[in-house]
Residue, then its C-alpha position, 0 to 999 in steps of 0.5 A: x445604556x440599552x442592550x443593542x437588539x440583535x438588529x443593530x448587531x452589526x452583520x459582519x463581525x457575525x459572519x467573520x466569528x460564524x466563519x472562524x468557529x466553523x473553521x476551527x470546528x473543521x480542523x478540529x475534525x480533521x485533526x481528530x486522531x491525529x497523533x495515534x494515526x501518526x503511530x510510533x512516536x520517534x523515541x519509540x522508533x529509535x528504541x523498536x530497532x534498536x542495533x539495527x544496521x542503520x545511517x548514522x542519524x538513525x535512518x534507513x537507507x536504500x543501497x541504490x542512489x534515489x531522488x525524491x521531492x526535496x522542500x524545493x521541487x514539492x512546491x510545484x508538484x503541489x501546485x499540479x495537484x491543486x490545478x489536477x481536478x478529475x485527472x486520475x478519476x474514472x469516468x465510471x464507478x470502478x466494476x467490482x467483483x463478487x468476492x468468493x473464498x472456498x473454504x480451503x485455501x487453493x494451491x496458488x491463487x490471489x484474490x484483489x481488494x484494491x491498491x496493494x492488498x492481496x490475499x494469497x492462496x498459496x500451498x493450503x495456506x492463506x497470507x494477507x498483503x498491505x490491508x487497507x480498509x480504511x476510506x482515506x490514506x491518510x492520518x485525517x479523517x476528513x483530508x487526504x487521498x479517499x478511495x475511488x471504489x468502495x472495498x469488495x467486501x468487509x474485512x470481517x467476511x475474509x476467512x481466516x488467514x495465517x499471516x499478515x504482510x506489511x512493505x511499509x508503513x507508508x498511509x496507503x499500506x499500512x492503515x490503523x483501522x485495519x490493523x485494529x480490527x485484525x489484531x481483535x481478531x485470531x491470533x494471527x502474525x504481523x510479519x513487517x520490516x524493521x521499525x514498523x513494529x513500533x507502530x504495531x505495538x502502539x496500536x495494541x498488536x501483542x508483541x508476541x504476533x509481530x515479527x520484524x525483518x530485516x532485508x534477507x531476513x526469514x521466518x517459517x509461519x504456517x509452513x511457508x518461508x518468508x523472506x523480507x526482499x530488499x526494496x528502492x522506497x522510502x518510509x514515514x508517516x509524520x515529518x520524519x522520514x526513513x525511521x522503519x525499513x521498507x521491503x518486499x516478500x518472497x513466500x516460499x510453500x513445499x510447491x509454490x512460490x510467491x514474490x509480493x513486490x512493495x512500493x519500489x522504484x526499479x532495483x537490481x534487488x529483482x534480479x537478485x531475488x530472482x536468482x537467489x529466490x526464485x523462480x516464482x510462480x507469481x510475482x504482484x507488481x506495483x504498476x501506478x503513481x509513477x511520475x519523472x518527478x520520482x523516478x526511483x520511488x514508483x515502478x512504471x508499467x514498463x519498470x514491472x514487466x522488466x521486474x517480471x522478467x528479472x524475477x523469473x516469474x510466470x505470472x504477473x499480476x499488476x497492483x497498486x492503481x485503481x483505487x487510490x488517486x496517488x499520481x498525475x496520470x490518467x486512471x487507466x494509463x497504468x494498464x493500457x501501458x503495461x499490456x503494451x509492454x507486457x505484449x512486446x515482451x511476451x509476459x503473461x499476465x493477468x488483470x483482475x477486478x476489485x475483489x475478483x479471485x485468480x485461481x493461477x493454477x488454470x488461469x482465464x484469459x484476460x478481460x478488458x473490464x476498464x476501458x468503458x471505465x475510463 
């Protein structure tokens, strides 16, 4: 029998086999990675924390009762993020600012780079909050929430800083490219709550740069006091939820003091930590991602001023919008309400851009920047 001539191949088996190895080649690229990104494995969690006051199969716990998606109510939340199209998205490229670091760090000041990461200029000393550098949230490369503004600048321009500060281990706060490349460089501390170390050692962070914290748990790095400060979240990074602790951080230098609020639904830990903590001179609040479908996980613009005034703090700086589409909300929803709500309570606050600098011992007035963005 002849060969067949590659005109009497039939087109569409062709097509089906074209289209089949270029799915394969598609999820192979996304998955690429994917069990380092993930982290810790379980057995490895279990053994990072081991006697640590925890559930009875080994998980954390909020001390309030929160709900969240069960298997049931996800389905439809993922059939709105499939019919969500630009909700959530500027209309605009998001206005970045300049980054300027003096070469002494400012008595109390905060530069933003985006979502939750913050450098802290406190007291002459520099502390680094949730560093996400990273393009995606994600444990894929190619799937999964991508930036919406680039990052103000590279992380290898940042002057040295004295600690680091993770809330949680959740894509968005705790990212494996930004973990890598501050571990090669200094010799910096990793100051994160429980668990959360174990994903730290797998990526190659010393063991002797970690220190895992417990809610009420402090540390003296640098000459500033830090201290893990309960939270209302959750954590994980693969199926397995609540395997490491979920916090936020008071710092506390000889003259000012600082509260870094991570991902928390609203708790009556402020006004703890308000009374037993403070007063403080900032207080960074998470302001987006909210919905009524997790009421307990994400503080509303109107949650964060209530926090503000819970913590007794002077200024408040809104994080955790703007550059991440986490929600259902429009882009600019989070500020415009916070300012509403910040203007009938009387709170001060201000709103920088991607990158831009905050020197809060002279504070400038506040500048409407997104509104043309959205």
């Amino acid at each position: 029998m002849s060969a067949l001539r590659p005109s009497a191949i039939p087109a569409r088996p062709l097509l089906i086999t074209s289209a089949l190895l270029g799915a394969a080649a598609t999820l192979a690229s996304a998955a690429r990675g994917l069990p380092l990104a993930l982290g810790a494995t379980n057995a490895q969690l279990r053994a990072g924390t081991a006697g640590a006051a925890r559930g009875a199969d080994g998980t954390y716990r909020n001390t309030e009762p929160s709900t969240w998606l069960s298997p049931r109510t996800a389905i439809p939340v993922l059939a709105l993020l499939a019919r969500r199209g630009r909700t959530g998205r500027p209309s605009l490229p998001v206005p970045l600012a300049p980054v300027t670091c003096p070469a002494a760090a400012d008595t109390l000041a905060l530069t933003w780079f985006g979502h939750s990461t913050v450098l802290v200029e406190i007291d002459g000393r520099r502390v680094l909050a949730d560093p996400v550098w990273g393009e995606r949230v994600s444990p894929s490369p190619l799937i999964g929430p991508r930036r919406m503004h680039p990052v103000p600048a590279p992380l290898a321009e940042l002057p040295p800083v004295d600690a680091v500060l993770i809330s949680h281990d959740h894509y968005d706060h705790l990212d494996l490219p930004t973990v890598r490349a501050l571990a090669q460089a200094g010799q910096t501390p990793f100051v994160v709550p429980l668990g959360v170390g174990a994903h730290l050692r797998r990526w190659g962070v010393p063991d002797e740069r970690i220190i895992e914290l417990d809610w009420g748990g402090r540390t003296r790095v640098a000459g500033l006091s830090i201290t893990c400060a309960e939270a209302r979240h959750f954590s994980g990074r693969g199926l397995r939820r609540d395997t490491t602790l979920w916090s936020s951080w008071a710092i506390a230098g000889p003259t000012r003091n600082v509260y870094v609020c991570g991902d928390t639904g609203y708790t009556a830990a402020f006004t703890r930590a308000g009374r037993q903590l403070g007063p403080f001179d900032l207080a960074v609040l998470p302001i987006g991602a909210y919905n009524e479908r997790w009421p307990d996980v994400h503080l509303t613009p109107e949650d964060a001023v209530r926090a503000h005034r819970d913590l007794r703090a002077a200024v408040l700086v809104p994080v955790h919008w703007a550059t991440f589409n986490l929600g259902f909300h429009p882009w600019s929803e989070p500020v415009v309400r916070l300012l509403r709500a910040a203007e009938d309570d009387g709170a001060q606050l201000t709103v920088p851009r991607p990158g831009e600098r905050i020197d809060l011992t002279a504070p400038s007035p506040l500048r409407d920047w997104w509104t043309a963005t959205a």
